[in-house]
C-alpha positions, 0 to 999 in steps of 0.5 A, spaced: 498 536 484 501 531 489 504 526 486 501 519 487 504 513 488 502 505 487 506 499 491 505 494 485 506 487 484 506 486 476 504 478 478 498 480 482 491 481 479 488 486 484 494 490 483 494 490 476 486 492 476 488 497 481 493 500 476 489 500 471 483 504 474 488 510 476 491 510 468 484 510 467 482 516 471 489 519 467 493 518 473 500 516 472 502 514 478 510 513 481 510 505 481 514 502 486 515 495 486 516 493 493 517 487 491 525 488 488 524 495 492 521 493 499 519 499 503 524 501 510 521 499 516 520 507 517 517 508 510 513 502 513 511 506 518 508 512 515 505 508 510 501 504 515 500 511 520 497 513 513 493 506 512 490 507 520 493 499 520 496 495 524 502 492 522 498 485 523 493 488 518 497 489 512 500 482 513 499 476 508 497 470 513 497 465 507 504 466 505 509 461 507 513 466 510 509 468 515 508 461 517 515 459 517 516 466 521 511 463 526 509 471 525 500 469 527 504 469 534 500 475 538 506 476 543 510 480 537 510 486 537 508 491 532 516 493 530 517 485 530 511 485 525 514 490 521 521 488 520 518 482 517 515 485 513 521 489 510 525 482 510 520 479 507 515 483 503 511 478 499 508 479 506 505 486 505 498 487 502 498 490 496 497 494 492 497 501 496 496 507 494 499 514 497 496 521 495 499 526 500 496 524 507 492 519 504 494 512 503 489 507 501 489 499 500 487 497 493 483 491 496 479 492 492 481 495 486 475 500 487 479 503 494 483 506 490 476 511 488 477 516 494 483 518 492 481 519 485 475 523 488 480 527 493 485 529 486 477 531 482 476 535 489 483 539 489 481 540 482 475 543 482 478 547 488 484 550 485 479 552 478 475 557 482 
């Protein structure tokens, strides 16, 4: 089976819900705390091409850096935006959870069911 990854942050409730819902379903996800490790500007990348989201989609709008990073501005670039991210990245969404070609938001927590849906998939594929 494809592992599955989780971007958490310990402090966050939905991210706390979200991983709690993947143990429930028996999964033992590979825990990132993106928050002591940030994601490099490409791992960013793929994560957002996987997400189909815009670097402006992840954002936090409501964090002080992105405000004092003046990052609402519409004429940066997407590489600007993801760069703060990786310098800043109380700025990410969270949590996200990746399993093979798919990446989902866990906002909320139920997102994360897709993903479960596909593993139960692959299961009962490979049984046959």
């Amino acid at each position: 089976m494809t592992k599955i990854t989780i971007y958490h942050n310990p402090r966050c409730s939905k991210s706390r819900q979200t991983l709690a819902l993947l143990e429930e379903h028996g999964v033992t996800p590979d825990i990132i705390e993106y928050l002591k490790t940030p994601p490099s500007q490409q791992e960013l990348k793929n994560i957002l091409s996987l997400l189909k989201l815009s670097p402006r989609d992840l954002l936090r709008s409501n964090e002080a850096d992105f405000k004092e990073n003046n990052l609402g501005d519409t004429h940066l670039t997407d590489a600007a935006l993801i760069k703060a991210m990786t310098q800043f990245p109380k700025l990410i969404q969270r949590p996200i959870v990746i399993h093979g070609k798919k990446a989902v938001l866990g906002r909320p927590p139920e997102n994360v069911l897709n993903i479960l849906t596909d593993i139960q998939t692959s299961k009962e594929g490979s049984k046959k």
